[in-house]
C-alpha positions as CSV (number, residue, x, y, z in Angstrom):
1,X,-75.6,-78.1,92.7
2,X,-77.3,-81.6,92.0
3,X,-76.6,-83.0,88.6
4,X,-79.3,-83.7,86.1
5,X,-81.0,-86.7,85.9
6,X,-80.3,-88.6,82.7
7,X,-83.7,-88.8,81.6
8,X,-83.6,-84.9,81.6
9,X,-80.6,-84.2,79.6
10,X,-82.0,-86.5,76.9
11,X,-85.0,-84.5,76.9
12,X,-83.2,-81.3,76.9
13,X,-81.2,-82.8,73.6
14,X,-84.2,-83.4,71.9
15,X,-85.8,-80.4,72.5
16,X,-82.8,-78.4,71.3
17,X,-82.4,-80.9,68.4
18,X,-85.8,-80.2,67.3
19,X,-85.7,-76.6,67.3
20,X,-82.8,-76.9,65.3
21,X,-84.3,-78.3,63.4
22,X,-87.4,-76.9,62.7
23,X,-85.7,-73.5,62.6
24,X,-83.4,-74.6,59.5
25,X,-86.1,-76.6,57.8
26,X,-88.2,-73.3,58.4
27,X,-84.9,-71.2,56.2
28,X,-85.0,-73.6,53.5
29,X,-88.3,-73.6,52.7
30,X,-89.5,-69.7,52.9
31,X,-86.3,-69.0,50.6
32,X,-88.4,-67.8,47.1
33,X,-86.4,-69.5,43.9
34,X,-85.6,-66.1,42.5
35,X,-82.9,-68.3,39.7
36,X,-86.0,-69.6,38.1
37,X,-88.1,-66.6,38.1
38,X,-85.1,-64.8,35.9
39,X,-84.7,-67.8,33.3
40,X,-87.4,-68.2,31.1
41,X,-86.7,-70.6,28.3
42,X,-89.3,-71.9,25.6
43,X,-89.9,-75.5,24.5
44,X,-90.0,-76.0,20.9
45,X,-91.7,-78.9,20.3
46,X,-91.5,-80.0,16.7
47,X,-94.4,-81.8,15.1
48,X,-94.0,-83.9,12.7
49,X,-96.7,-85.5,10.7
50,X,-96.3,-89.0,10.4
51,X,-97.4,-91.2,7.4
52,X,-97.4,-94.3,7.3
């Protein structure tokens, strides 16, 4: 069996790199914050009227 050319190997890497990645990126980003949804915290905000 002949071996593969270089060139081919590095394009086989990439390929497998990038569906690698893709498919993780893909993961992180369809995951729905659910922590946030749960916490709901009020800002007081304080006014204070100034006179000067």
């Amino acid at each position: 069996m002949p071996q593969m050319m270089p060139m081919e190997w590095t394009m086989l890497y990439i390929t497998f790199l990038a569906t690698f990645l893709m498919f993780n990126i893909m993961n992180y980003f369809t995951q729905s914050p659910s922590q946030q949804s749960k916490m709901k915290k009020t800002i007081n905000i304080n006014k204070t009227n100034w006179k000067w």
